[in-house]
PDB file of N, CA, C and O in Angstrom:
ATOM      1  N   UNK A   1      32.136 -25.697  11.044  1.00  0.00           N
ATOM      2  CA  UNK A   1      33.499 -25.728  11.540  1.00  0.00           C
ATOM      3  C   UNK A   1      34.279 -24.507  11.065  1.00  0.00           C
ATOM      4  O   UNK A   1      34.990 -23.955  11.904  1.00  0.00           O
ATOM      5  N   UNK A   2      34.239 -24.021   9.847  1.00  0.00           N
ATOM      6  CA  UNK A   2      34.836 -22.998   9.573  1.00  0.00           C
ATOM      7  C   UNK A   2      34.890 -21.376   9.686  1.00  0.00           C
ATOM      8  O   UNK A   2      35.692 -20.509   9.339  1.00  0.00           O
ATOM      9  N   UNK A   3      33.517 -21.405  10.409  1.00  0.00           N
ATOM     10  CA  UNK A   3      33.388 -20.083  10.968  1.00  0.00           C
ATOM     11  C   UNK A   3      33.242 -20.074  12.534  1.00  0.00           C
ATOM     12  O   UNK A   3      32.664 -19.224  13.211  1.00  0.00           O
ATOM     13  N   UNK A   4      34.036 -21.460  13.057  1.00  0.00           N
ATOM     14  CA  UNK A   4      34.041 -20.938  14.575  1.00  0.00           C
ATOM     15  C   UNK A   4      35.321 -20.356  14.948  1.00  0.00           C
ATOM     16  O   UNK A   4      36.216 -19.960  14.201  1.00  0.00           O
ATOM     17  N   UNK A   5      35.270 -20.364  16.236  1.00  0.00           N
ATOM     18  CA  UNK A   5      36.067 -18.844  16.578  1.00  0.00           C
ATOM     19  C   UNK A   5      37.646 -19.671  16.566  1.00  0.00           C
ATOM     20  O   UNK A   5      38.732 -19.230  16.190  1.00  0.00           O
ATOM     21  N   UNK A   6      37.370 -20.733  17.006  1.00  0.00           N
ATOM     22  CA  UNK A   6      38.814 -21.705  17.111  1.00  0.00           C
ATOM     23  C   UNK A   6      39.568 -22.025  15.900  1.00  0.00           C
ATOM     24  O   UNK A   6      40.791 -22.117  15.794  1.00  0.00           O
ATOM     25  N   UNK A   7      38.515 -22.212  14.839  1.00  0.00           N
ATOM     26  CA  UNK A   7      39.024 -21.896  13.459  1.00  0.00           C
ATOM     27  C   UNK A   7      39.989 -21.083  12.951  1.00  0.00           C
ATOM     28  O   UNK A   7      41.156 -21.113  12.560  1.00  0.00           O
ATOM     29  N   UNK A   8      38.866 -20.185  13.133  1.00  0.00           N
ATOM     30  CA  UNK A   8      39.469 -18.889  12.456  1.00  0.00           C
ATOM     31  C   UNK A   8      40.753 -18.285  12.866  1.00  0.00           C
ATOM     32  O   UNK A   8      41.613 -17.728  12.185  1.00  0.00           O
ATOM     33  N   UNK A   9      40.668 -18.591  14.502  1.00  0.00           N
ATOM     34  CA  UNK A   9      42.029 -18.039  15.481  1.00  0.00           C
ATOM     35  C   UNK A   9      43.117 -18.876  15.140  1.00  0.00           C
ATOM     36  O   UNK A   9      44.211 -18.312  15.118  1.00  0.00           O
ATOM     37  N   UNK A  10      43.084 -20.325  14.814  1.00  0.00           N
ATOM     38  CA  UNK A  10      44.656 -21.358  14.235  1.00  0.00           C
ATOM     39  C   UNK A  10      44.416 -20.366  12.738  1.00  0.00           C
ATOM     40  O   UNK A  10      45.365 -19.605  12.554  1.00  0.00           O
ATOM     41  N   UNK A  11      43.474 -20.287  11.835  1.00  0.00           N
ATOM     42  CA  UNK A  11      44.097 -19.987  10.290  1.00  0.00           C
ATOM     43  C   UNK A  11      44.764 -18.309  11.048  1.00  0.00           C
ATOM     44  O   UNK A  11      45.864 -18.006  10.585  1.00  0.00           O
ATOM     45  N   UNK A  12      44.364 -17.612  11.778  1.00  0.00           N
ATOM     46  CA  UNK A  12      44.872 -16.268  11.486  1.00  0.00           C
ATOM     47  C   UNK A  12      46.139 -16.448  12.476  1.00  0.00           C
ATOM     48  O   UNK A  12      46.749 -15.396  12.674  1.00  0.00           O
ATOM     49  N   UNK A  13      46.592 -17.478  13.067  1.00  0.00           N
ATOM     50  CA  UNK A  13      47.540 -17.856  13.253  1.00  0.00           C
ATOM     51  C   UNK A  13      48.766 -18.262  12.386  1.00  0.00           C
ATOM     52  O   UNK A  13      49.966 -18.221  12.657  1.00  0.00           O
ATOM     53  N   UNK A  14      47.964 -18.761  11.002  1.00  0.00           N
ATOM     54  CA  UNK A  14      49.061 -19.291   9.876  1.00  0.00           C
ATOM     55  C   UNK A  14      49.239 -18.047   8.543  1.00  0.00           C
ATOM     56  O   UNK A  14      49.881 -18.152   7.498  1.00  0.00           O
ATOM     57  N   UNK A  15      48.344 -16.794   9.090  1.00  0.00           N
ATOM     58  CA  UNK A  15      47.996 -15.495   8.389  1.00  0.00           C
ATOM     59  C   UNK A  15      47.165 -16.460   7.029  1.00  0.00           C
ATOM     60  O   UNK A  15      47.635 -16.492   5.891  1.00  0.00           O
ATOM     61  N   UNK A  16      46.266 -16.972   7.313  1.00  0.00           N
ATOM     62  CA  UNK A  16      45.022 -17.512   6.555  1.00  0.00           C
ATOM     63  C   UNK A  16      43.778 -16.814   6.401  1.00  0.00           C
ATOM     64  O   UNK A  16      43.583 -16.145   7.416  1.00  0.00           O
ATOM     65  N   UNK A  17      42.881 -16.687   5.586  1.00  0.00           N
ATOM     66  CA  UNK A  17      41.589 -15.959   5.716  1.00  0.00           C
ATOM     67  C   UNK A  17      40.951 -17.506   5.099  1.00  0.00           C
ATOM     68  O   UNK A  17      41.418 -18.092   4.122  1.00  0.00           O
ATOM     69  N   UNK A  18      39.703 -18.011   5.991  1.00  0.00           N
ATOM     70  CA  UNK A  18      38.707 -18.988   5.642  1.00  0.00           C
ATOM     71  C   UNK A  18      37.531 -18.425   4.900  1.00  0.00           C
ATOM     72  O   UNK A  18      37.011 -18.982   3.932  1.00  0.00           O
ATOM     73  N   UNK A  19      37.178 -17.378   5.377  1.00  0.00           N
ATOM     74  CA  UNK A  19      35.914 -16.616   4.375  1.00  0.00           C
ATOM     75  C   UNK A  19      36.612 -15.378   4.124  1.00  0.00           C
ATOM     76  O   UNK A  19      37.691 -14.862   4.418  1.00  0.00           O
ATOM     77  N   UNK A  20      35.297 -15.034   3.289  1.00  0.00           N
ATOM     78  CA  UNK A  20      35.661 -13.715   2.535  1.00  0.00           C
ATOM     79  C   UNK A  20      35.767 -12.407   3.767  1.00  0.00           C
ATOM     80  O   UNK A  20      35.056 -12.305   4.766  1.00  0.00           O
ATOM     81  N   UNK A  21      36.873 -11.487   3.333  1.00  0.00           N
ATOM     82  CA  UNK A  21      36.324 -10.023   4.281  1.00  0.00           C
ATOM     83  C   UNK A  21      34.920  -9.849   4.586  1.00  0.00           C
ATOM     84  O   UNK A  21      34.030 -10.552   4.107  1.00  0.00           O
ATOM     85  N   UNK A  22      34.744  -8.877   5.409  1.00  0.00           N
ATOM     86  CA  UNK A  22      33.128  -8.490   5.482  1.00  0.00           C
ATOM     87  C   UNK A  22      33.178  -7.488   4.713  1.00  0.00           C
ATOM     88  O   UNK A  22      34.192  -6.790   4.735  1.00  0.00           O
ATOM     89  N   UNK A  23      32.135  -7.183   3.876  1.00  0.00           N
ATOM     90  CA  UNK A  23      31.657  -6.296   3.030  1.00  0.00           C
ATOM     91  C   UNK A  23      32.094  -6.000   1.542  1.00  0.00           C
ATOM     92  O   UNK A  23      31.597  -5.348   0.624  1.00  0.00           O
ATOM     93  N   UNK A  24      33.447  -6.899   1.724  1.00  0.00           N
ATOM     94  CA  UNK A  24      34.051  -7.094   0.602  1.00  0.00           C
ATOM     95  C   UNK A  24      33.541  -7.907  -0.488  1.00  0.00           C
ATOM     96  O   UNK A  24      33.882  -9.088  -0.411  1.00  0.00           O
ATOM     97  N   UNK A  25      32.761  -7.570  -1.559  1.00  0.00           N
ATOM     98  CA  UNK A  25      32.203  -8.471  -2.528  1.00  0.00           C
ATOM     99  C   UNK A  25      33.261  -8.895  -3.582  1.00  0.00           C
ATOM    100  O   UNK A  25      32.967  -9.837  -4.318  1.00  0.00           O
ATOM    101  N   UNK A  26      34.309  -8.364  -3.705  1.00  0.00           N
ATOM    102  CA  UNK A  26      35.264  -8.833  -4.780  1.00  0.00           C
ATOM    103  C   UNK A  26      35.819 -10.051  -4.243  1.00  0.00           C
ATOM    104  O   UNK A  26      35.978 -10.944  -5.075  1.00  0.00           O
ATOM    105  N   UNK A  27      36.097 -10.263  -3.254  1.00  0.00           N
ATOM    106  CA  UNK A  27      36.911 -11.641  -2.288  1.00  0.00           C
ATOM    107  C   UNK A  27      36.438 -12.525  -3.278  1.00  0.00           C
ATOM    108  O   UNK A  27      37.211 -13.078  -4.060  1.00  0.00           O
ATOM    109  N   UNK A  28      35.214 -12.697  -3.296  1.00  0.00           N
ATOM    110  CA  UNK A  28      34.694 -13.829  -3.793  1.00  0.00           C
ATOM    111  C   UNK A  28      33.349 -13.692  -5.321  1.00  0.00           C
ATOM    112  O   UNK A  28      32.326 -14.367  -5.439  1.00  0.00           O
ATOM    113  N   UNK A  29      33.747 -12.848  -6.052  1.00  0.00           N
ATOM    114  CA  UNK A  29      33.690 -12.842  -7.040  1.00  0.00           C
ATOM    115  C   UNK A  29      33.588 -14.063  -8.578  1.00  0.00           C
ATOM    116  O   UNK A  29      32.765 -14.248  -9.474  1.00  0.00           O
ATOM    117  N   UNK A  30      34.717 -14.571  -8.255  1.00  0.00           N
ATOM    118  CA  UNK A  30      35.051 -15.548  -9.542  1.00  0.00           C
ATOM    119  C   UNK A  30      34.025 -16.580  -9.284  1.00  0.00           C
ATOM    120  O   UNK A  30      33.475 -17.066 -10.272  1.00  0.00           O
ATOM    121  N   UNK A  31      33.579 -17.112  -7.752  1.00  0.00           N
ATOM    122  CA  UNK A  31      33.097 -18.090  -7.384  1.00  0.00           C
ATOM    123  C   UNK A  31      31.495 -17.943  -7.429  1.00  0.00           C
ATOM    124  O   UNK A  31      30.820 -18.972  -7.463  1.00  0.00           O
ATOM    125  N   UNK A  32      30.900 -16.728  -7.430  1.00  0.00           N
ATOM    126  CA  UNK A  32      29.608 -16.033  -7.129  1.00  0.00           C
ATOM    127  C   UNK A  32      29.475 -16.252  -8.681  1.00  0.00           C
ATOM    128  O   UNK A  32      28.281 -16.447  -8.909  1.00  0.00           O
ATOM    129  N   UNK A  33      30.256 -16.303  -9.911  1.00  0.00           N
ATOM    130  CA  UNK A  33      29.911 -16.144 -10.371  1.00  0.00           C
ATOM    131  C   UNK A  33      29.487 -16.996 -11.399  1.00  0.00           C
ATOM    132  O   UNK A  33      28.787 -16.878 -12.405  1.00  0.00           O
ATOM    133  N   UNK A  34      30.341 -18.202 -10.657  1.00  0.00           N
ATOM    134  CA  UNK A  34      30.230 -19.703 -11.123  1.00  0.00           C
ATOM    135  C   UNK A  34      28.857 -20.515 -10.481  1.00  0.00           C
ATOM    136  O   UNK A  34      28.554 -21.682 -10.730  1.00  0.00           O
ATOM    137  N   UNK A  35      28.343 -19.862  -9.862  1.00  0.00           N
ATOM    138  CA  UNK A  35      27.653 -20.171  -9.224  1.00  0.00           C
ATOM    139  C   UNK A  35      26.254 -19.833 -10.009  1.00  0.00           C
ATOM    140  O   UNK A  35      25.387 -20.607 -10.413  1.00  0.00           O
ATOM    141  N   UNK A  36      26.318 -18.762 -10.064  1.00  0.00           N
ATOM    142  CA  UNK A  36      25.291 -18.036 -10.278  1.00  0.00           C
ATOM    143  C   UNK A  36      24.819 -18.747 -11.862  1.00  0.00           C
ATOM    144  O   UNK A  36      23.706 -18.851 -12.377  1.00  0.00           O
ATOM    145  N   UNK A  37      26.207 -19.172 -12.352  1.00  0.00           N
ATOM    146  CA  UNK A  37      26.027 -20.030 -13.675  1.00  0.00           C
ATOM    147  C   UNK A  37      25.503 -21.372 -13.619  1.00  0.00           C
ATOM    148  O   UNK A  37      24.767 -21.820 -14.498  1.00  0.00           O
ATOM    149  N   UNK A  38      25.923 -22.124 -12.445  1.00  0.00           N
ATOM    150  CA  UNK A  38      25.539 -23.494 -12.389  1.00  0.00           C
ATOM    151  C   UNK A  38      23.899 -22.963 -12.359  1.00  0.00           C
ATOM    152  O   UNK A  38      23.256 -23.236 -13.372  1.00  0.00           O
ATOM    153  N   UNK A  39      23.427 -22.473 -11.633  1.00  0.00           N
ATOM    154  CA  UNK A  39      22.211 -22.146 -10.677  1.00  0.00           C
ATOM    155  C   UNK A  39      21.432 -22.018 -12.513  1.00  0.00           C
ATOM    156  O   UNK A  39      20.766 -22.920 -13.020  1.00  0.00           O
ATOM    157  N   UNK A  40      21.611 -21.305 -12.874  1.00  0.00           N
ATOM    158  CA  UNK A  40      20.520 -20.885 -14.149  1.00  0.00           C
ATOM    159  C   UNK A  40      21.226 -22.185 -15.235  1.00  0.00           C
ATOM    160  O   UNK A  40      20.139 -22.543 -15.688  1.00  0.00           O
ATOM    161  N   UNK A  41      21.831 -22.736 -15.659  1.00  0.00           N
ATOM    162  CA  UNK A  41      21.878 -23.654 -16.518  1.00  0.00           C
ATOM    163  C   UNK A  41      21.442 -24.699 -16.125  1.00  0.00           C
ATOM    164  O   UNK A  41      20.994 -25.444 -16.997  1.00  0.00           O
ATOM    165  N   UNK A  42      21.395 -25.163 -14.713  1.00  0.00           N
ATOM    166  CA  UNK A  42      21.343 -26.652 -13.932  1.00  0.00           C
ATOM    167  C   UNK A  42      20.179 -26.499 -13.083  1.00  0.00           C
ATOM    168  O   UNK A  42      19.033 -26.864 -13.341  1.00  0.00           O
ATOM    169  N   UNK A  43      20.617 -25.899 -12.009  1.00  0.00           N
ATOM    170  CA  UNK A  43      19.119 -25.917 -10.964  1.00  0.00           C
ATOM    171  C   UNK A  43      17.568 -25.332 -11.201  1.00  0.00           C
ATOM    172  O   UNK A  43      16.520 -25.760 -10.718  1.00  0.00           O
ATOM    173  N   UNK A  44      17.739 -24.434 -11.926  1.00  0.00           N
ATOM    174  CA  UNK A  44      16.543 -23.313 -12.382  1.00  0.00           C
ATOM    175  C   UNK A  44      15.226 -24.349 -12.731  1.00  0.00           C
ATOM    176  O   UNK A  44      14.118 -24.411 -12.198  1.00  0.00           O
ATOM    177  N   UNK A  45      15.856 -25.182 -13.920  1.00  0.00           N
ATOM    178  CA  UNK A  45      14.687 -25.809 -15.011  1.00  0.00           C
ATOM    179  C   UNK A  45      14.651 -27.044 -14.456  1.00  0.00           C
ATOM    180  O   UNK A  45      14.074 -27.821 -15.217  1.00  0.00           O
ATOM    181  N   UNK A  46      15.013 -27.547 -13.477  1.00  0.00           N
ATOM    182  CA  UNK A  46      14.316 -28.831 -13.058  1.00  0.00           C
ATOM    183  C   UNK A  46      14.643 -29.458 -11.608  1.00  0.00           C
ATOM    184  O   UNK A  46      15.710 -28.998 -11.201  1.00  0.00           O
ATOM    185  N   UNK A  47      14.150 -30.220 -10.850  1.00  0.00           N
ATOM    186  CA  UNK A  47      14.214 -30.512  -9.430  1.00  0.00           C
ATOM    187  C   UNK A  47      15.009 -31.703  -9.264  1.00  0.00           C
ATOM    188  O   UNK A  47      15.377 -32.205 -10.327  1.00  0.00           O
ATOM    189  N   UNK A  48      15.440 -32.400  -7.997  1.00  0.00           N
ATOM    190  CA  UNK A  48      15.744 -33.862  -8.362  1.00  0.00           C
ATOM    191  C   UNK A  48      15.212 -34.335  -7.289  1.00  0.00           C
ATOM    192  O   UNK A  48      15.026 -33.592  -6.325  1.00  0.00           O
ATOM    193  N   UNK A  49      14.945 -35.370  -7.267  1.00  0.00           N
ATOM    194  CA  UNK A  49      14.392 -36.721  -6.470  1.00  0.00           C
ATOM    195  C   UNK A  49      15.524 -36.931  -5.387  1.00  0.00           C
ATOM    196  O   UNK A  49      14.967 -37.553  -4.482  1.00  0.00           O
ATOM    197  N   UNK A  50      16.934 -36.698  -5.018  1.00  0.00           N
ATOM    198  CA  UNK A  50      17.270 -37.520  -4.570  1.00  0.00           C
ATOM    199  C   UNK A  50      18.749 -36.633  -3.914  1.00  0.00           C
ATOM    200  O   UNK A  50      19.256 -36.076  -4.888  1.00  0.00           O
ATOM    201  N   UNK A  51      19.177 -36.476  -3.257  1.00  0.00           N
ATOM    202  CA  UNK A  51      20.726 -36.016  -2.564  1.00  0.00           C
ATOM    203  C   UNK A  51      21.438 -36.925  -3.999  1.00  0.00           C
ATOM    204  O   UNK A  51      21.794 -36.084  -4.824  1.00  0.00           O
ATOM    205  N   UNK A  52      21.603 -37.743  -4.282  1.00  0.00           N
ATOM    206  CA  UNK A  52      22.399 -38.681  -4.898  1.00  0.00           C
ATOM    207  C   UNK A  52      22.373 -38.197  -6.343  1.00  0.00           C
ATOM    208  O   UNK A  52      23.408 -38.250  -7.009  1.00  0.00           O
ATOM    209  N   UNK A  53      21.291 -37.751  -6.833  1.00  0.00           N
ATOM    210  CA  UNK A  53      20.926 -37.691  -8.139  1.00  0.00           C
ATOM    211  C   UNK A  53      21.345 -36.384  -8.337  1.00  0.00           C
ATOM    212  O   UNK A  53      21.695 -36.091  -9.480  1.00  0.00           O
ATOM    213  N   UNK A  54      21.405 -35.143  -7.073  1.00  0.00           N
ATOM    214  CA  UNK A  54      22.090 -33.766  -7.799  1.00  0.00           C
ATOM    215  C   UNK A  54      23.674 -34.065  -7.364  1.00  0.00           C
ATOM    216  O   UNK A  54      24.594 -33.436  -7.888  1.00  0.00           O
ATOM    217  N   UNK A  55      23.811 -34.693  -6.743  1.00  0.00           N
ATOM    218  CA  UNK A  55      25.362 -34.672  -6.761  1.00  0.00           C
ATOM    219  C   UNK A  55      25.805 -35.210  -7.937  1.00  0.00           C
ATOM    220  O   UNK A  55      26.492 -34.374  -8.523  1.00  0.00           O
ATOM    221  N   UNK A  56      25.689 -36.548  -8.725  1.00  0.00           N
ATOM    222  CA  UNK A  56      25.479 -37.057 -10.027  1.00  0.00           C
ATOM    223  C   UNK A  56      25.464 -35.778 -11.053  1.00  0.00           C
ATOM    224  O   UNK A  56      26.365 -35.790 -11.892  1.00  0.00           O
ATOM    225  N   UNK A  57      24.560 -34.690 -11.084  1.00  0.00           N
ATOM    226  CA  UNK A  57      24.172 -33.562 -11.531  1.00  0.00           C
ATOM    227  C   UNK A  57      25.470 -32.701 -11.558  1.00  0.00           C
ATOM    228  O   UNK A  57      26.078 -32.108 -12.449  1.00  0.00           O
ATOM    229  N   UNK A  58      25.621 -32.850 -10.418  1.00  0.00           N
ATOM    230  CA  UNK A  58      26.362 -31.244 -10.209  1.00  0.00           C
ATOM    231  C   UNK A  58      28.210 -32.184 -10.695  1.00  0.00           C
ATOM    232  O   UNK A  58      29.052 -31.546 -11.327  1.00  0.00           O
ATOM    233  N   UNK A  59      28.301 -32.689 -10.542  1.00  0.00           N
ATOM    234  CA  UNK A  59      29.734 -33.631 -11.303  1.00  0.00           C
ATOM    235  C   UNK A  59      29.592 -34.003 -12.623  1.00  0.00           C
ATOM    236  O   UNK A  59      30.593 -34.260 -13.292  1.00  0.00           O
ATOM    237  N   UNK A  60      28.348 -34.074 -13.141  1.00  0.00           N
ATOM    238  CA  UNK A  60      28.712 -33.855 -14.441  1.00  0.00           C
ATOM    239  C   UNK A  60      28.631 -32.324 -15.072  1.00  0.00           C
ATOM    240  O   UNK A  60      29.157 -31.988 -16.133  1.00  0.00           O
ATOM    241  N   UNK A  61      28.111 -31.747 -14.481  1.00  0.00           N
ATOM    242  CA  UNK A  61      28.113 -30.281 -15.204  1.00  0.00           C
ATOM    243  C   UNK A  61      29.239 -29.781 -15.152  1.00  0.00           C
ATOM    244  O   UNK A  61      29.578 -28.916 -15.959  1.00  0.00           O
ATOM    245  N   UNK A  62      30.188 -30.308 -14.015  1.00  0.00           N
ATOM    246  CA  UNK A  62      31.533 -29.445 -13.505  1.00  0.00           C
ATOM    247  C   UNK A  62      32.349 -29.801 -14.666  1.00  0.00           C
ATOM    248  O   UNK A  62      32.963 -28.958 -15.321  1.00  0.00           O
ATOM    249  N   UNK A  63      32.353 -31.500 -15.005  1.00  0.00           N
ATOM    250  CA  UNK A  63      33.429 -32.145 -16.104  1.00  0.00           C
ATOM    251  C   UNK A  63      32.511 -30.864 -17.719  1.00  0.00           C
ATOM    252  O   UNK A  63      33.312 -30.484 -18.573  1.00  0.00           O
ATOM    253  N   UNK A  64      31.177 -30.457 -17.868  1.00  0.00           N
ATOM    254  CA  UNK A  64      31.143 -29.994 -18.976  1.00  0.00           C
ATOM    255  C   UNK A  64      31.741 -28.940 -18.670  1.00  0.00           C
ATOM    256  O   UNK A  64      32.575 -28.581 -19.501  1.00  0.00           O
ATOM    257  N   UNK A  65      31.606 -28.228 -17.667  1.00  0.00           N
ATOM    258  CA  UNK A  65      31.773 -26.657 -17.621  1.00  0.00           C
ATOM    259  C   UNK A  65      33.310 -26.372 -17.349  1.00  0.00           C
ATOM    260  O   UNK A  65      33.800 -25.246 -17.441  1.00  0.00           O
ATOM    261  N   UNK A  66      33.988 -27.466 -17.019  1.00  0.00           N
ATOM    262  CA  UNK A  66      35.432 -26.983 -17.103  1.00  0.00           C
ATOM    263  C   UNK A  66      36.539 -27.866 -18.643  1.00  0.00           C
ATOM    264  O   UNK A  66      37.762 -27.784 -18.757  1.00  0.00           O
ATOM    265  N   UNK A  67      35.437 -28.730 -19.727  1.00  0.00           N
ATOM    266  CA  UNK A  67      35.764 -28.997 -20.621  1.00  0.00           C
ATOM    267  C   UNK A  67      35.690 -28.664 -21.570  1.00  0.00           C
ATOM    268  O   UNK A  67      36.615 -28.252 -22.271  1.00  0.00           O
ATOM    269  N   UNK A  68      34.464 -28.761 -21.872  1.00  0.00           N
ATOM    270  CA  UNK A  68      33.453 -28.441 -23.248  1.00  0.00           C
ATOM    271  C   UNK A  68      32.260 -27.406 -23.196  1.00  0.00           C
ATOM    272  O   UNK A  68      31.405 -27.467 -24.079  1.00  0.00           O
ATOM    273  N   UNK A  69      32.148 -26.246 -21.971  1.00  0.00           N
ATOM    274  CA  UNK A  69      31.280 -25.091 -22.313  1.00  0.00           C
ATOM    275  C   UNK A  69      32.693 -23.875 -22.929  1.00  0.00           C
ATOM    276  O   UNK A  69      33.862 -23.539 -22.742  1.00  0.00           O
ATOM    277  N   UNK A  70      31.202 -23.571 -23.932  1.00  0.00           N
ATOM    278  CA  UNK A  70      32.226 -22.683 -24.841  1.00  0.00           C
ATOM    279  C   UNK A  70      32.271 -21.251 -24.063  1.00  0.00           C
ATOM    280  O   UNK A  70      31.306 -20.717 -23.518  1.00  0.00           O
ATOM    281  N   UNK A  71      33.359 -20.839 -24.118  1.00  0.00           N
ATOM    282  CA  UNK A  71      33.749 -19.336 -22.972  1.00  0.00           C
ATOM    283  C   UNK A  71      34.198 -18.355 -24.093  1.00  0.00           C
ATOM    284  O   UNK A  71      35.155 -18.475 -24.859  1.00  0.00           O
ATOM    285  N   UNK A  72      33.183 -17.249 -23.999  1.00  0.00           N
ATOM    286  CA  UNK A  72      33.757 -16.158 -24.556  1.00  0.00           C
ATOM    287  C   UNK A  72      34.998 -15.803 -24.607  1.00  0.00           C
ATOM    288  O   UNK A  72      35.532 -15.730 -25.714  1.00  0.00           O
ATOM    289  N   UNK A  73      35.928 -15.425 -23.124  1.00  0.00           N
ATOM    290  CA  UNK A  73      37.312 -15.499 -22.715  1.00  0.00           C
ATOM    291  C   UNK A  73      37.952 -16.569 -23.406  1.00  0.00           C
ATOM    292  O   UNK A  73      39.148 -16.334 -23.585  1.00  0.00           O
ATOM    293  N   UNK A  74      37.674 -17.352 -23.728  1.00  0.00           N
ATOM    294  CA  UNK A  74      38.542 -17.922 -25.071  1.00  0.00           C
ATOM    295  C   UNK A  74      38.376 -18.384 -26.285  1.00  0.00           C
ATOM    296  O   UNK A  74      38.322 -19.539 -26.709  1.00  0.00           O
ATOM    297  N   UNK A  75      38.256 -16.749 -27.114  1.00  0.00           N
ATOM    298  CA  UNK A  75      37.840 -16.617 -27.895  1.00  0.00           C
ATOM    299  C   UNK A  75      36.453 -17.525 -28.721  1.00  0.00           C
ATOM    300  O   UNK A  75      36.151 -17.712 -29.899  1.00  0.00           O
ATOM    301  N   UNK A  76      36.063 -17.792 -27.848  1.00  0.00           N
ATOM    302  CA  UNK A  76      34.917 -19.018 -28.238  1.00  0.00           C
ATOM    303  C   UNK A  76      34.621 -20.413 -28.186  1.00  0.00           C
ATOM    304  O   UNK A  76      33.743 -21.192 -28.558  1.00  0.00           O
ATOM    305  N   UNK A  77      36.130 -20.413 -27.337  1.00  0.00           N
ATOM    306  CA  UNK A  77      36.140 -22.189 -27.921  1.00  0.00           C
ATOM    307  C   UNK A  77      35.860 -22.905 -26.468  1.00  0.00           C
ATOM    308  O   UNK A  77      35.429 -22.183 -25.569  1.00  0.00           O
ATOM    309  N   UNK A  78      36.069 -24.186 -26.226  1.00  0.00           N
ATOM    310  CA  UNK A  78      35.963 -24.649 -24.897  1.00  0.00           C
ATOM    311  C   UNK A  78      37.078 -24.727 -24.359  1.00  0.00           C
ATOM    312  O   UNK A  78      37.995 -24.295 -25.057  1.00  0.00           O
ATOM    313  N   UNK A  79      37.431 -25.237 -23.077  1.00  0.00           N
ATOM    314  CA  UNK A  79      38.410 -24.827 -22.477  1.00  0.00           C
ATOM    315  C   UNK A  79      39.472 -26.068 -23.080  1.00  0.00           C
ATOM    316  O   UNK A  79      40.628 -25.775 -23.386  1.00  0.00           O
ATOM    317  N   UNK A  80      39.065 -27.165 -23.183  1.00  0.00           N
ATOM    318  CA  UNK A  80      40.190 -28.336 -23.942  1.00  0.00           C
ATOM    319  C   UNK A  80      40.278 -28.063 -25.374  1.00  0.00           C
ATOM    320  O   UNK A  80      41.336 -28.477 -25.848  1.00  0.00           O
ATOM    321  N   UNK A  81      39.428 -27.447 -26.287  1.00  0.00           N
ATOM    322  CA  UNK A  81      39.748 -26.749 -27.812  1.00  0.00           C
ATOM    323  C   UNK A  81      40.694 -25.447 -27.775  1.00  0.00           C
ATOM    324  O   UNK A  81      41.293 -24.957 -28.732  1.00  0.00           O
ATOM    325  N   UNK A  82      40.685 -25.073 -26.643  1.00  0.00           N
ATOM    326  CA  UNK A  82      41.631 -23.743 -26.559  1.00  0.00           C
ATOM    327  C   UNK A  82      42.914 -24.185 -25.909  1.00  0.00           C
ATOM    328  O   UNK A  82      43.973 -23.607 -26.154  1.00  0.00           O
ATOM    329  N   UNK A  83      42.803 -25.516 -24.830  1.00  0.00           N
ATOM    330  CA  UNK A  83      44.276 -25.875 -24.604  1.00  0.00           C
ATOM    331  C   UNK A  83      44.897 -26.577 -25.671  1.00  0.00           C
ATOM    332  O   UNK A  83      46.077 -26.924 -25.628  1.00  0.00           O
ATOM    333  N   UNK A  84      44.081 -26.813 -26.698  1.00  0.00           N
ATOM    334  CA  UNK A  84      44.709 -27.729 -27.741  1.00  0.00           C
ATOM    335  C   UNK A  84      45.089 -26.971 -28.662  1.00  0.00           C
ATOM    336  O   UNK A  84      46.171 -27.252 -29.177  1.00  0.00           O
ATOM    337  N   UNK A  85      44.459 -25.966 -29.088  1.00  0.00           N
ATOM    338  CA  UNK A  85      44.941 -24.748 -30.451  1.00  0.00           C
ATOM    339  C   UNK A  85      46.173 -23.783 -29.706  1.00  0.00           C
ATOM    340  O   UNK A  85      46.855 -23.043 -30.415  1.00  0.00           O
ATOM    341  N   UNK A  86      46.362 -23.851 -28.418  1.00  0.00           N
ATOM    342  CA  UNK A  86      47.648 -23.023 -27.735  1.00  0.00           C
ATOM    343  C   UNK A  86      48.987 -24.105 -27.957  1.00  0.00           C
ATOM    344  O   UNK A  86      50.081 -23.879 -28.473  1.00  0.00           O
ATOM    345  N   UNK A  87      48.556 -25.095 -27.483  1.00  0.00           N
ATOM    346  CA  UNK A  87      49.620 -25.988 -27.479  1.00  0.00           C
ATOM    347  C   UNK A  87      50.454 -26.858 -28.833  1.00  0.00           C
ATOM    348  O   UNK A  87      51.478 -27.539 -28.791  1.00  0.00           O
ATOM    349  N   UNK A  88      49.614 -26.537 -29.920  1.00  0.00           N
ATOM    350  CA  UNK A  88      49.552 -26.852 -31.490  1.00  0.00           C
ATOM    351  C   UNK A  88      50.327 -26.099 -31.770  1.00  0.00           C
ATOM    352  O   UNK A  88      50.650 -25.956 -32.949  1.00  0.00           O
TER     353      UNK A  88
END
């Protein structure tokens, strides 16, 4: 749905972009790169049995990876240890 032509013609109607420019690799950057993280921590080292069982997968990695993986960018800590030492 989002790359048909009817799409695209209502969003560039509301001055919307649905995908990235062409050729433009920065557009989508932050996301390539989250990706590229799930992919080697999660998908790499093991398979699943089931549609049900990587979605299961991929929702819990999101609650670690936007809680408790530790990020260089803040200063080391996880992202709820760093909203808690800002807000202290």
């Amino acid at each position: 749905m989002y790359g048909t032509a009817e799409w695209v013609n209502m969003l560039k109607g509301k001055a919307v972009q649905s995908m990235s420019r062409r050729g433009n690799c920065y557009d989508n950057a932050v996301i390539e790169s989250f990706f590229a993280i799930l992919k080697s921590e999660c998908f790499y080292s093991r398979s699943y049995t089931s549609i049900a069982e990587l979605q299961a997968e991929i929702e819990e990695y999101l609650v670690y990876y936007n809680q408790k993986r530790i990020k260089l960018d803040l200063k080391g800590l996880s992202p709820v240890q760093y909203r808690t030492q800002y807000l202290s």
